[in-house]
N, C-alpha and C positions, 0 to 999 in steps of 0.2 A: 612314291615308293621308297625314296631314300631317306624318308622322312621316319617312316615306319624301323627300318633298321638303324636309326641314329638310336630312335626313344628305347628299345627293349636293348639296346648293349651300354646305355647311359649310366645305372646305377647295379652291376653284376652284383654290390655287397650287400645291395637288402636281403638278398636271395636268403642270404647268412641269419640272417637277423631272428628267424622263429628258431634256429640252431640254438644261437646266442642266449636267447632268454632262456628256454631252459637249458642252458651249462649252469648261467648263472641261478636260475632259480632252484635245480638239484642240485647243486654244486656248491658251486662257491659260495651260498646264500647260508646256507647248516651249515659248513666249516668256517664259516667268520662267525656266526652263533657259536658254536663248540667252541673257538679258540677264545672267545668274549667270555662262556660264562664257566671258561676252566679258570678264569681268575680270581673267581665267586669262592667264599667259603663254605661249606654243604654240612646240616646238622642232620643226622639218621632222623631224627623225632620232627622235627621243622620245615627240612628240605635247603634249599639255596636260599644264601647269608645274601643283602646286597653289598657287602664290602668284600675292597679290594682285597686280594692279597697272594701271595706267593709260595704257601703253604703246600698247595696240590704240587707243584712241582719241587717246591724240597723233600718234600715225604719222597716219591718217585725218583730223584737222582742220591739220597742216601739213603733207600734201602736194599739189602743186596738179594731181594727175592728178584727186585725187577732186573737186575743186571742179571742174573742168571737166567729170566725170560727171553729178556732181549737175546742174549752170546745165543740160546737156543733155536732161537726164531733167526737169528742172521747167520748160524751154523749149517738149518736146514734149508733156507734161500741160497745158501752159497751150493749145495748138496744139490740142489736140483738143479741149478744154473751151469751146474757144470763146471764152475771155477772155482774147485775146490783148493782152499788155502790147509795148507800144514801149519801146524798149533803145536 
């Protein structure tokens, strides 16, 4: 009998483990993809260059459409959060 209550409270974290695989396989498995092939060059006519480079994200931090998406998008998060900041 106490053999039986040793073996089912032995290993509580497999319990986890079908959890586990899919966080990992919806999850974190496409955002390591996405952040891997944001560093891909992309031709309209070709599709994804395989070389490196850093181009997606300089376009993105000096254009000033995206900083006016983003202030937009963290104006209307702050808006509904209720910790409205004064600008």
């Amino acid at each position: 009998m106490s053999d039986a209550g040793t073996k089912s409270g032995s290993h509580p974290w497999l319990l986890s483990f079908p959890s586990l695989v899919l966080f990992l396989g919806l999850l974190v498995v496409p955002l390591a993809l996405t952040a891997i092939l944001s560093f891909n060059a992309f031709d309209p006519m070709s599709g994804t260059q395989g070389t490196f480079t850093l181009d997606n994200f300089i376009e993105v931090l000096s254009d000033a459409y995206y900083y006016e998406l983003f202030g937009d998008v963290h104006g209307r998060g702050v808006a509904c959060g209720g910790h409205r900041v004064s600008r």
